[in-house]
N, C-alpha and C positions, 0 to 999 in steps of 0.2 A: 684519686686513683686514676683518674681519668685523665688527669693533664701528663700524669708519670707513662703512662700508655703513648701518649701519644708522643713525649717527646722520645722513649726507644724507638718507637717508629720512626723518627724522625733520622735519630742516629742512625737504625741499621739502613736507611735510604741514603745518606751522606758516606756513608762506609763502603756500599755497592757502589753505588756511581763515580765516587773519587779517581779521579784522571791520573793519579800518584798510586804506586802500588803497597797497601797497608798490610803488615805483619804484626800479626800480636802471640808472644811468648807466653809462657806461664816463667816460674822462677827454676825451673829445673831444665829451662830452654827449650823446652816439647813448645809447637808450633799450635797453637787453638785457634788461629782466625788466622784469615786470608783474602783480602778483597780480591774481584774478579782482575783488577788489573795486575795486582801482585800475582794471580796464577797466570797470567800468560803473560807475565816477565818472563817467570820462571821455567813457562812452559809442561806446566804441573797439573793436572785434576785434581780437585780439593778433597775426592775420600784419599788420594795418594800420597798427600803433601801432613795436614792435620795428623800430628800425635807423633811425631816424624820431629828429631831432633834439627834446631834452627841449621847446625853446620851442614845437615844436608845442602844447602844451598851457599856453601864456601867451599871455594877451592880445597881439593885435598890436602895440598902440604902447609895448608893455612887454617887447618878445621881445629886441629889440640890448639895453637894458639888460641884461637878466638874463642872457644868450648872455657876457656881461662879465664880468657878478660871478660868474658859471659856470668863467668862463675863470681868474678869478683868484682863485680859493677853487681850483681843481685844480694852479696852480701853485706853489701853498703845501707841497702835501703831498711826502714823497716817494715818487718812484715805484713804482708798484705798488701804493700803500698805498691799503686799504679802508676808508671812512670810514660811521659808521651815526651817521642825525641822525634 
């Protein structure tokens, strides 16, 4: 139990500090994580950003597009499963 403790600690330290900005979705596209660089890409507060559909941060006339290819890149996978791109 002790070694699973510390390697999330480990992760959520490699997550904050990441010099690249991390976004993680759930499969309905709602936005659940945000590392600090990914909010000041974005220019976002993180209670502002979290539970907040991924196209918020694409262009308008590109947001149904992408809300699509969103939709059907998550129905490919199966459920549950964690995908890192």
């Amino acid at each position: 139990m002790e070694r699973l403790a510390s390697h999330k600690k480990l992760l959520k330290a490699l997550f904050q500090s990441a010099a690249e900005g991390i976004l993680v979705v759930d499969a309905s596209g709602s936005i659940v994580l945000a590392n600090p660089r990914c909010l000041h890409m974005f220019g976002y507060p993180e209670e502002e950003l979290i539970g907040k559909p991924l196209e918020v941060l694409v262009a308008s006339e590109l947001a149904d597009t992408h809300a699509k290819f969103r939709e059907g890149f998550f129905k490919t996978l199966p459920s549950g499963q964690w995908v890192l791109a």
